[in-house]
MARDO-877113 format. One record per residue (C-alpha): x, z, y; residue in three letters; residue number from 1. Coordinates in nm, 3 decimals. Each point is the difference from the previous one (the first is absolute). Layout:
! MARDO-877113
       px       pz       py  residu  num
        X        Z        Y     ala  NUM
...
! end
This chain:
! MARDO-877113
       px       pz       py  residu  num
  -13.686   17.419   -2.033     unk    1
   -0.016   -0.378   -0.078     unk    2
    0.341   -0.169    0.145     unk    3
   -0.077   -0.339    0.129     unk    4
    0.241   -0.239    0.124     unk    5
   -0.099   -0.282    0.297     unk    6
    0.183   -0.306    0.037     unk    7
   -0.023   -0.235    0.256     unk    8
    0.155   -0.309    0.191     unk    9
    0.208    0.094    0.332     unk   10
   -0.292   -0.164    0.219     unk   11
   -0.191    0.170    0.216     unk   12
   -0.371   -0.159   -0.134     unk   13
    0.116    0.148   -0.371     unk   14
    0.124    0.366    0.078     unk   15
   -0.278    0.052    0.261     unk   16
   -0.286    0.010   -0.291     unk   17
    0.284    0.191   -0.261     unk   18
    0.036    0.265    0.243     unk   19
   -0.361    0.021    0.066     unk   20
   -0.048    0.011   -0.379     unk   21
    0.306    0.272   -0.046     unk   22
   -0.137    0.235    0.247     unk   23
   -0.370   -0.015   -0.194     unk   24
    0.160    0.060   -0.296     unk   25
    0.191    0.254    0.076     unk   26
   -0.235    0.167    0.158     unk   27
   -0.204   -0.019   -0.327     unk   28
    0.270    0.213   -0.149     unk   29
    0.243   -0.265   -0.128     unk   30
    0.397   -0.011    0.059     unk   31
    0.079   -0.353    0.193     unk   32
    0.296   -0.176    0.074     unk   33
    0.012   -0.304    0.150     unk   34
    0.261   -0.254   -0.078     unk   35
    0.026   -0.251    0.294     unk   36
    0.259   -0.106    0.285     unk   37
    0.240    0.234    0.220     unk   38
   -0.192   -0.103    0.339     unk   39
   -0.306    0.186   -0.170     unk   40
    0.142    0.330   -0.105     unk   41
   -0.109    0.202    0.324     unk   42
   -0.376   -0.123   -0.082     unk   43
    0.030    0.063   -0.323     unk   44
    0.154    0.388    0.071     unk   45
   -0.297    0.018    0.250     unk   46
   -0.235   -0.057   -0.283     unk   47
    0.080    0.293   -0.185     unk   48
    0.189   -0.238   -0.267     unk   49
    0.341   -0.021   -0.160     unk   50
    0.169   -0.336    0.076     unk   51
    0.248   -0.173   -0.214     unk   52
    0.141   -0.300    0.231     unk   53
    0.059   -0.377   -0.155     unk   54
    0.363   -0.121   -0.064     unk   55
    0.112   -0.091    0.300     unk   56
    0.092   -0.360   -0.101     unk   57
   -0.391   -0.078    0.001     unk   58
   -0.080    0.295    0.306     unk   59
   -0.107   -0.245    0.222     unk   60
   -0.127    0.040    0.372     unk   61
   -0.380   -0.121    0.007     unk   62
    0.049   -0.094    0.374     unk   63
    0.313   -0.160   -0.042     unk   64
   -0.087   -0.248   -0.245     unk   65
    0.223   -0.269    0.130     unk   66
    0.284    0.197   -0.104     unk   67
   -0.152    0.023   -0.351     unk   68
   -0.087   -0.366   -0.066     unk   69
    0.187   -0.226    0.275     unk   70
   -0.190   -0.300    0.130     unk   71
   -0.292    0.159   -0.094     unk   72
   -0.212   -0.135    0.308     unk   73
    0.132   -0.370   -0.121     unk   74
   -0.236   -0.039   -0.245     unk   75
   -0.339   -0.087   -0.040     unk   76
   -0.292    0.024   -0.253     unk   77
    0.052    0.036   -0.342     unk   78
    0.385   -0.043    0.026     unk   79
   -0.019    0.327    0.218     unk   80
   -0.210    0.193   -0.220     unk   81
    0.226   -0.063   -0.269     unk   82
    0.296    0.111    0.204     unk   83
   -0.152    0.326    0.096     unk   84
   -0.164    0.106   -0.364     unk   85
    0.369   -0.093   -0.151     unk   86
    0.188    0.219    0.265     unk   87
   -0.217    0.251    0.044     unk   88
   -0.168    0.057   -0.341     unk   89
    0.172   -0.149   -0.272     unk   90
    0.404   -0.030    0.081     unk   91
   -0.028    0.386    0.043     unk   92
   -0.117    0.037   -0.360     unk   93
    0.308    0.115   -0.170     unk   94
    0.108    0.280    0.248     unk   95
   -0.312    0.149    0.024     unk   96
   -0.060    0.006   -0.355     unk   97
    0.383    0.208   -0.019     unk   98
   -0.165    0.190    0.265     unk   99
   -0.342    0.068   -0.230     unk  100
    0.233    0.078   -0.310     unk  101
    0.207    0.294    0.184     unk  102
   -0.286    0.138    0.129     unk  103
   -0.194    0.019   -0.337     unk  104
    0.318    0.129   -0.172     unk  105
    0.000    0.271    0.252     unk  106
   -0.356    0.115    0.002     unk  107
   -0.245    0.012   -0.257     unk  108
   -0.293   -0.182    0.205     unk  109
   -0.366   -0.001   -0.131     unk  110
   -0.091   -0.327    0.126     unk  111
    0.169   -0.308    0.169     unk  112
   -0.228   -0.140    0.322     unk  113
    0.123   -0.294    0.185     unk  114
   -0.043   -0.232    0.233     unk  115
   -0.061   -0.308   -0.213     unk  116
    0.283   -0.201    0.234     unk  117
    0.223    0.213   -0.123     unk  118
    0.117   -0.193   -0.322     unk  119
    0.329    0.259   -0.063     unk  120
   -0.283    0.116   -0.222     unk  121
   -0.076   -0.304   -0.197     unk  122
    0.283    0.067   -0.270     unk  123
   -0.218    0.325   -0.054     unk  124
   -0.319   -0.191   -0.052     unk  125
    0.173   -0.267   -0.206     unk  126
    0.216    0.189   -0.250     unk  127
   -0.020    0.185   -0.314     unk  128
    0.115    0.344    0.081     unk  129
   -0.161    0.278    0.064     unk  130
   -0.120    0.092    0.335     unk  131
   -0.232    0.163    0.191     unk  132
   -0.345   -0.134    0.117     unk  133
    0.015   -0.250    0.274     unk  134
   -0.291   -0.064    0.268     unk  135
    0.014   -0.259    0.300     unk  136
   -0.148   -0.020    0.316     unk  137
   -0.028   -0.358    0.122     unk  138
    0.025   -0.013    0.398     unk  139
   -0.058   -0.345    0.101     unk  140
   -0.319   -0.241   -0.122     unk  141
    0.043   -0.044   -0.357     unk  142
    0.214   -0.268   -0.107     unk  143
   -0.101   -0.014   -0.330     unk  144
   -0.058   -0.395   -0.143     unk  145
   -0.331   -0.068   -0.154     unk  146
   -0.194   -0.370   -0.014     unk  147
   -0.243    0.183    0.252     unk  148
    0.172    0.004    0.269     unk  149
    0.346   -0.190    0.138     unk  150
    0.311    0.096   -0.080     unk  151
    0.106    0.290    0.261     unk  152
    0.188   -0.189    0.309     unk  153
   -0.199   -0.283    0.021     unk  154
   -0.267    0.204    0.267     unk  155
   -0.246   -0.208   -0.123     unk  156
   -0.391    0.114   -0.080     unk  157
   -0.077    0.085   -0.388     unk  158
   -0.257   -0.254   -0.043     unk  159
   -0.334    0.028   -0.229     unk  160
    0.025   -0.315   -0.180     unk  161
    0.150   -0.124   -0.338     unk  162
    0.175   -0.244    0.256     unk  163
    0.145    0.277    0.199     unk  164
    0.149    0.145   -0.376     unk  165
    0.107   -0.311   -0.076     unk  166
    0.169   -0.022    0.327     unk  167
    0.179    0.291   -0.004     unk  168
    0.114    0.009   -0.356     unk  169
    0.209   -0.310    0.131     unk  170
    0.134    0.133    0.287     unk  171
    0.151    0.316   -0.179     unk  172
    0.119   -0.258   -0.279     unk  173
    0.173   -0.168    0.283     unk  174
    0.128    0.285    0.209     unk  175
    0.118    0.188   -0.302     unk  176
    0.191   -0.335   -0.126     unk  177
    0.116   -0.043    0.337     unk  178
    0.038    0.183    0.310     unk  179
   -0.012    0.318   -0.194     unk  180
    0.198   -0.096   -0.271     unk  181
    0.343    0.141    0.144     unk  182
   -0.205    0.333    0.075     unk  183
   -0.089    0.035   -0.342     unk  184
    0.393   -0.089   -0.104     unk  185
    0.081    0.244    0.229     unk  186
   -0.210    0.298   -0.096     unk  187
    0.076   -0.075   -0.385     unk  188
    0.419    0.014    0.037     unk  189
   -0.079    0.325    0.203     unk  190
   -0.178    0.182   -0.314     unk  191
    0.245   -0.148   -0.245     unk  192
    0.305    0.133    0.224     unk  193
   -0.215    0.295   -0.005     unk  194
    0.052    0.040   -0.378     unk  195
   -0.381   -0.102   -0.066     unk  196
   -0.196   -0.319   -0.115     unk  197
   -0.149   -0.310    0.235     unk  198
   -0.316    0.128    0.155     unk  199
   -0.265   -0.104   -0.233     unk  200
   -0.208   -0.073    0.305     unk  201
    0.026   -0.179    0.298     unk  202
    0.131    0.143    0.340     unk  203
   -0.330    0.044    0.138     unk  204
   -0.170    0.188   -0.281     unk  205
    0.215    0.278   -0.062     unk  206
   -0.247    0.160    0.114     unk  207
   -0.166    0.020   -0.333     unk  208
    0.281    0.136   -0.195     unk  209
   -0.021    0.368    0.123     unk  210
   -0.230    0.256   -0.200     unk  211
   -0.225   -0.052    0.286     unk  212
   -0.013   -0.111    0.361     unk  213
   -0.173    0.137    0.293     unk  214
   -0.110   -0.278    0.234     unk  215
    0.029    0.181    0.362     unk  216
   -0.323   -0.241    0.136     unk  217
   -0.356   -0.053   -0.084     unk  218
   -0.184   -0.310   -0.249     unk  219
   -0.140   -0.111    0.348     unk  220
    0.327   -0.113    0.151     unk  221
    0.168   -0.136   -0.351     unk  222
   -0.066   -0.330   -0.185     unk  223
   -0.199    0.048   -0.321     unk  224
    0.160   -0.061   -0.283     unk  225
   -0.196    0.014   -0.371     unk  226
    0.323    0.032   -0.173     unk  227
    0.113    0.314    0.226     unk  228
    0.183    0.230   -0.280     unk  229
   -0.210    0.357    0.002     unk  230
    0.345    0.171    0.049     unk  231
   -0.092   -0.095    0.369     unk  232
   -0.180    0.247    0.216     unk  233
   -0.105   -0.034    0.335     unk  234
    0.025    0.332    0.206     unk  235
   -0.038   -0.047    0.379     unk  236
    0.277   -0.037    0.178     unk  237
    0.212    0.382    0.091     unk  238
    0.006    0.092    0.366     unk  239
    0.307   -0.107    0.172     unk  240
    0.259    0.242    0.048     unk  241
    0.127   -0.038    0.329     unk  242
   -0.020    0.349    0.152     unk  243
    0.220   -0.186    0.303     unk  244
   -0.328   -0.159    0.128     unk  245
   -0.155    0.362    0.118     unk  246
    0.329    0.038    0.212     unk  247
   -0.139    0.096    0.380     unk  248
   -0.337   -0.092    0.115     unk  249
   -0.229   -0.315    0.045     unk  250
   -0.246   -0.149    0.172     unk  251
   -0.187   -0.321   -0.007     unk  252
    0.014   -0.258    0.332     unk  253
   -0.289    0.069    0.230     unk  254
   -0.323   -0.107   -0.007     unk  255
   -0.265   -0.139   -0.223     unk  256
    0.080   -0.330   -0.137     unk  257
    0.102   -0.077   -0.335     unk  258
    0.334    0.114   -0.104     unk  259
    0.192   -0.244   -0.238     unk  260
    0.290    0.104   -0.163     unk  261
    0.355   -0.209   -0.037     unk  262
    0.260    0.083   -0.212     unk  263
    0.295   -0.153   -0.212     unk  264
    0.023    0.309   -0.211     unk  265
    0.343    0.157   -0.100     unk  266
    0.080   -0.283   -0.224     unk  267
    0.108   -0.375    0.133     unk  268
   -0.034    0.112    0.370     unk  269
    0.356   -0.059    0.121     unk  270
   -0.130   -0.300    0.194     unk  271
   -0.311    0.097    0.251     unk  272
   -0.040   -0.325    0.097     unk  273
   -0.190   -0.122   -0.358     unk  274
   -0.298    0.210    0.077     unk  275
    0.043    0.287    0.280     unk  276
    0.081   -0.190    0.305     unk  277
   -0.259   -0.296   -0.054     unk  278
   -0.270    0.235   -0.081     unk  279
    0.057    0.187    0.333     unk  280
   -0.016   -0.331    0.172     unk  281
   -0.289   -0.180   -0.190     unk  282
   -0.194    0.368    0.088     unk  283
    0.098    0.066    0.362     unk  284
   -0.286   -0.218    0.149     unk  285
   -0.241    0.139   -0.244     unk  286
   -0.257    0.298    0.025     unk  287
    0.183    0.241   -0.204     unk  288
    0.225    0.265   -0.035     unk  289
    0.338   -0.004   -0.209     unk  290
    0.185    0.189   -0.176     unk  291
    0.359   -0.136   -0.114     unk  292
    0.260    0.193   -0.227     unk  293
    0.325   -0.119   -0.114     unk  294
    0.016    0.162   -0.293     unk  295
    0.282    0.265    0.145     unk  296
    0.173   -0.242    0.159     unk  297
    0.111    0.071    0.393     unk  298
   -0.300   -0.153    0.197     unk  299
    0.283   -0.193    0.252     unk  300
    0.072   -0.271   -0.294     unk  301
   -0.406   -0.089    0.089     unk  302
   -0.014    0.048    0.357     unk  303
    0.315   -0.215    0.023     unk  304
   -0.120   -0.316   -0.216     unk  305
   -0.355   -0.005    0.266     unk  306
   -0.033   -0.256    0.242     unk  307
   -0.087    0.240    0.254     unk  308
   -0.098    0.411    0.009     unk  309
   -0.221    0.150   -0.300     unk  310
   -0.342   -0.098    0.069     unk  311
   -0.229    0.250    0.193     unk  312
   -0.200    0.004   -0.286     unk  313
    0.281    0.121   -0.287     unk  314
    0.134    0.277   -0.103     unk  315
    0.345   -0.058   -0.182     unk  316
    0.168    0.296   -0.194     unk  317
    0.232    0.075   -0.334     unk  318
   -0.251    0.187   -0.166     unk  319
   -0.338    0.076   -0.018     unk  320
   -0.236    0.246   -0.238     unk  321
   -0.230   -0.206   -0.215     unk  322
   -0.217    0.289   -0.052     unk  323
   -0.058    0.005    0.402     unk  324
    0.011   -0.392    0.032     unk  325
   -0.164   -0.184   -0.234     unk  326
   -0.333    0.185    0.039     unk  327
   -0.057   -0.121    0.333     unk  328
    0.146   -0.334   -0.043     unk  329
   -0.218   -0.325   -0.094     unk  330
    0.282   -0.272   -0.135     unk  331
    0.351    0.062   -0.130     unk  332
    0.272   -0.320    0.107     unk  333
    0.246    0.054   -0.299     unk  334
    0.297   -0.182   -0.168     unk  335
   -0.140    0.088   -0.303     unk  336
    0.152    0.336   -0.138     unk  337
   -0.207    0.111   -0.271     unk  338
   -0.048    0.367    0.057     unk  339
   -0.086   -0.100    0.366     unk  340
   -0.217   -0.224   -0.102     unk  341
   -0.245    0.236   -0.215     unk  342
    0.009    0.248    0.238     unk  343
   -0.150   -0.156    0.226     unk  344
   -0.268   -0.151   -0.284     unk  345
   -0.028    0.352   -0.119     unk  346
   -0.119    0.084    0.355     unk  347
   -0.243   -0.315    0.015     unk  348
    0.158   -0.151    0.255     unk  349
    0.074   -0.452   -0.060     unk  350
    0.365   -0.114    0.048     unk  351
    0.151   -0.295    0.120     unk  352
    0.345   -0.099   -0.229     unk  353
    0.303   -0.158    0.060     unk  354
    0.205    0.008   -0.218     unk  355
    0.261   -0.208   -0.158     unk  356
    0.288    0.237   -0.208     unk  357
    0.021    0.191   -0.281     unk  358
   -0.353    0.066   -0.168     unk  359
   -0.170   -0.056    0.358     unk  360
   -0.198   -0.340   -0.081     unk  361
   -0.133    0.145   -0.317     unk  362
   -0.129    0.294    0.210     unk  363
   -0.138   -0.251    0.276     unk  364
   -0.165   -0.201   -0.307     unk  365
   -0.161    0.323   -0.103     unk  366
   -0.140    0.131    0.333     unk  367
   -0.171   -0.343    0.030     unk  368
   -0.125   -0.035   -0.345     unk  369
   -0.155    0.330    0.043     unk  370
   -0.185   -0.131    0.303     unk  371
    0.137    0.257    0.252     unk  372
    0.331   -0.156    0.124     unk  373
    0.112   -0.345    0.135     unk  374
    0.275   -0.155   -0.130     unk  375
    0.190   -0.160    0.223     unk  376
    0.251   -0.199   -0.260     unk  377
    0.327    0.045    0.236     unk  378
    0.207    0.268    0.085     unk  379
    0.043   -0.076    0.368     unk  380
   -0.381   -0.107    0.184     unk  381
    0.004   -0.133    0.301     unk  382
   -0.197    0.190    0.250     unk  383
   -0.318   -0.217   -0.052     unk  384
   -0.027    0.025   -0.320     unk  385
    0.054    0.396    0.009     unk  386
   -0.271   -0.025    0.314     unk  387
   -0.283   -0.184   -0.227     unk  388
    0.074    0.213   -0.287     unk  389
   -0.020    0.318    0.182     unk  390
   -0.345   -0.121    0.155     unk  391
   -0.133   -0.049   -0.346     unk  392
    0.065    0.296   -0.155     unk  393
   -0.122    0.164    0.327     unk  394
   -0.323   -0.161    0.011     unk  395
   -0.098   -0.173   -0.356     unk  396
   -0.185    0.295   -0.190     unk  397
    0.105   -0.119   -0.313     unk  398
    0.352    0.095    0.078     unk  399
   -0.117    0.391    0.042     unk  400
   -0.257    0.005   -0.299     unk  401
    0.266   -0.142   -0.245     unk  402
    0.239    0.320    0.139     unk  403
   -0.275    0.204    0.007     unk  404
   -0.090   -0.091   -0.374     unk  405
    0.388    0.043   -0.053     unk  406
    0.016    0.394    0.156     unk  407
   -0.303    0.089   -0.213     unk  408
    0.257   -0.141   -0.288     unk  409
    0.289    0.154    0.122     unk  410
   -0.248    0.403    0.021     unk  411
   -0.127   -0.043   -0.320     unk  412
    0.327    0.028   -0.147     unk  413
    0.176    0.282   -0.198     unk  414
    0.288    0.205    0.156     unk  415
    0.326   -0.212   -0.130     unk  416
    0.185    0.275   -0.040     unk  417
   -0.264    0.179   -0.233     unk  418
    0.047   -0.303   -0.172     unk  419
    0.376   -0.012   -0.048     unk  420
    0.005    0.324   -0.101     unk  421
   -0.282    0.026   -0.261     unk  422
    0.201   -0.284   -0.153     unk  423
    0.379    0.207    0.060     unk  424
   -0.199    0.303   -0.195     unk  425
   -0.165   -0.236   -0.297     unk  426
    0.310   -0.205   -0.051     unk  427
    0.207    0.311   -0.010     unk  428
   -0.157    0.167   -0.256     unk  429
    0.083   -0.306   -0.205     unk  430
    0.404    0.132   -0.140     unk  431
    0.282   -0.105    0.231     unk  432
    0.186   -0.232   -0.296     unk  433
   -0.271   -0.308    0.039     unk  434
    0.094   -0.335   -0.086     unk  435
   -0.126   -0.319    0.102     unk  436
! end
């Protein structure tokens, strides 16, 4: 039996897809244990997987980011983006690496699969000693820098021309000599504290460094890239495990008009009044039927920010099955959550985006490069804008073909997990004492 051991980030968008991919495997006849935060360790029991929780002094609460990195909501752009990726990704480093270490000096794993935000296991990738094989599964839109497309942030379309190269080999010179200097700084005192060298790469393309990395997405919703190392593999993304959606029954709003999804996902939805509340009012008036979630959170925090009772026309609830919704639903409204956001796609249906936080804008950039999603460039519409948008995607074919072309994409895929675990097998074979 082939012992494999999962790691991921304490954030709901990372473990979701590690569970998904622990269950598979295990049912394939492997040992998993998944190495994550303390808030997951009932899911991860549920999956039929041993759980080894983080160090508590980087165990941090998902939905209670505030408490993690204060002021959070004070800042904008790229100064935000570099806060989050150096609280939540790269100041953990060194504890999670202790964390890796025990567990490897405990058990004899096979193989070494994490989430590629989790850089505890950059020391791994980095050093000289032996170790055992190590295989990453990227989450969120690549972020890997290449000449063909702009640096990862900037939510800005790839570009065809040796203008657009030119362009954004400059702004990654200037972002990595500026803004993202400190990140850089940051990440490279965290490996040498860890005992190990500077990252020989830059923050974004760690990615690269593991034996080989399974892209959870499709070539249809990610920027080409000529220089793309071959250790990258696209798989499809794994089906979301959230067993917590089948909870009780459901039903969609009566009648026959077209039902248009809204939600701010589980992620960055503290605040219903960036996307919830004026999508329920821009959509009130209009001939269609909504559905709302919050994403778990109590449905009061929404009904109390309206100017007035839920629309006749809406539906608001926590949580709601994809697998019953999204077939009969023509447009997703979403913040921009990436797994949201292709499955929808992978059920042909066009999305409207909003999304300003975390890797949101590169997902909105995505969806409308692709052709099948608007962009709306903001993280909080007004109501007109979220009204045109939704009448485009409702009535502009191209909006449909594009997902349509996208879901064919999204079928013709492999199973992920067969995948993963062709790779756990081959790699294993190979003897445990590797070296880089």
């Amino acid at each position: 039996m082939t012992k494999v051991l999962l790691l991921s980030s304490p954030i709901f968008g990372h473990v979701s897809p590690m569970l998904a991919l622990g269950r598979g495997l295990r049912r394939r006849g492997h040992a998993v244990t998944l190495l994550t935060g303390s808030k997951y360790a009932a899911s991860v029991a549920g999956a039929g997987l041993d759980f080894l929780p983080l160090p508590r002094e980087v165990d941090y609460d998902d939905a209670d980011l505030e408490a993690w990195l204060p002021r959070r909501e004070h800042r904008t752009r790229i100064a935000a983006g570099r806060y989050d990726i150096t609280g939540m990704f790269v100041r953990p480093l060194g504890p999670q690496h202790d964390a890796l270490t025990r567990a490897l000096a405990a058990t004899p794993y096979d193989a070494v699969v994490a989430d590629t935000a989790f850089l505890g296991v950059l020391p791994l990738l980095t050093g000289n000693g032996p170790r055992p094989p190590v295989l990453g599964v990227s989450v969120t839109p690549l972020a890997l820098t290449s000449p063909d497309c702009a640096p990862f942030g900037s939510a800005l379309a790839p570009g065809r021309t040796a203008v657009s190269r030119s362009r954004n080999r400059q702004i990654d010179f200037l972002l990595r000599h500026g803004p993202f200097k400190p990140l850089q700084a940051d990440l490279d005192a965290q490996l040498v504290a860890a005992g190990s060298a500077p990252s020989p790469v830059g923050y974004f393309d760690v990615a690269g460094l593991f034996d080989r990395t399974f892209h959870l997405s499709i070539p249809g919703l990610e920027y080409p890239r000529r220089d793309l190392p071959s250790s990258i593999v696209f798989t499809g993304p794994l089906p979301p495990e959230r067993p917590e959606l089948a909870r009780g029954p459901w039903s969609p709003p009566p009648g026959n008009a077209p039902l248009v999804h809204v939600t701010q996902g589980t992620f960055a939805n503290a605040d219903p009044t960036a996307l919830l509340v004026p999508t329920l009012e821009a959509l009130a008036a209009e001939p269609v039927r909504v559905v709302a979630t919050t994403g778990g959170r109590p449905v009061e925090e929404v009904l109390e920010r309206l100017d007035g009772p839920l629309p006749a026309n809406a539906q608001l609830t926590e949580l709601v099955p994809y697998a019953d919704l999204l077939p009969r639903t023509a447009v997703v409204v979403t913040n921009g959550g990436w797994g949201g956001v292709q499955q929808a796609l992978a059920h042909g249906v066009p999305v409207v985006v909003a999304g300003s936080s975390e890797e949101k804008p590169e997902v909105a950039a995505r969806a409308a490069w692709s052709g099948a999603g608007i962009d709306l460039r903001t993280g909080r519409p007004s109501a007109r804008r979220l009204r045109r948008a939704v009448r485009a995607a409702l009535h502009q074919p191209r909006y449909r073909a594009a997902a349509e072309r996208l879901r064919a994409e999204f079928a013709a895929m492999p199973d992920p997990v067969d995948v993963v675990a062709a790779a756990v097998l081959e790699s294993a074979r190979v003897p445990a004492d590797r070296t880089t």
